[in-house]
N, C-alpha and C positions, 0 to 999 in steps of 0.2 A: 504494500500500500504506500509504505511513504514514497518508493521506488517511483513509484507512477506519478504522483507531486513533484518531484523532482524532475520528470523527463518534461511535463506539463510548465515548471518556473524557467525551464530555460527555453520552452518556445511560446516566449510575449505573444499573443497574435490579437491583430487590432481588428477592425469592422469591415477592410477590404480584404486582409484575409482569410477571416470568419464564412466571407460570401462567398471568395472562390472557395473554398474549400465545398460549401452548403452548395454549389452550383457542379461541382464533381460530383460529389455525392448522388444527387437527385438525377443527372447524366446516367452514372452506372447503374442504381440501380434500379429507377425509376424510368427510364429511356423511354419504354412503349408506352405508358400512360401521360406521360408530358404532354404530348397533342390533344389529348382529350381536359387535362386537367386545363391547358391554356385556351379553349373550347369554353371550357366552364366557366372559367376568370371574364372571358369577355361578354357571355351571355349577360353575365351577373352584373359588368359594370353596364352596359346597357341598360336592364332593366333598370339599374340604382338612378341613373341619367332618366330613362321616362318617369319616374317617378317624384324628381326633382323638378322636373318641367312639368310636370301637371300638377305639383301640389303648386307651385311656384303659379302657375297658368291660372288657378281657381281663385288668387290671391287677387289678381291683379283682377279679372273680370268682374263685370258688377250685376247685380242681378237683373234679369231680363224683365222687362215690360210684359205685360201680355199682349197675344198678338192682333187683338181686337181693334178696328180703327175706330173713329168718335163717331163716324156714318154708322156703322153697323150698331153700336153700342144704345142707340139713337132709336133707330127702327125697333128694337127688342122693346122698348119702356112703353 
């Protein structure tokens, strides 16, 4: 155990090597599903994006009139 701390203190690794290493990694062993899971990733941000623009969309619109003109409204009384 300590052995393994010690091979661990002499290899510093910062947040660019952390990634290439995490980007090896998910290469070998994860290879055939990377096209599916980057599939997923994009669907999902899509969806997250229409759902931003329609919550965004409902904010900004104001509530509709009815579609009755004052002629018609007229004739009914």
């Amino acid at each position: 155990m300590l052995h393994d701390l010690t091979i661990l203190a002499l290899l510093p690794l910062g947040g660019w090597e952390l990634a290439v290493v995490a980007i090896v990694f998910m290469l070998l062993f994860y290879g055939k599903r990377l096209p599916d899971i980057g599939r997923n990733m994009g669907r999902s941000i899509v969806e997250f994006k229409k759902g931003l623009s329609s919550q965004s969309g409902d904010e900004k619109q104001a509530p509709e009139k009815p579609a009755q003109s004052e002629q018609e409204s007229g004739k009914a009384s």
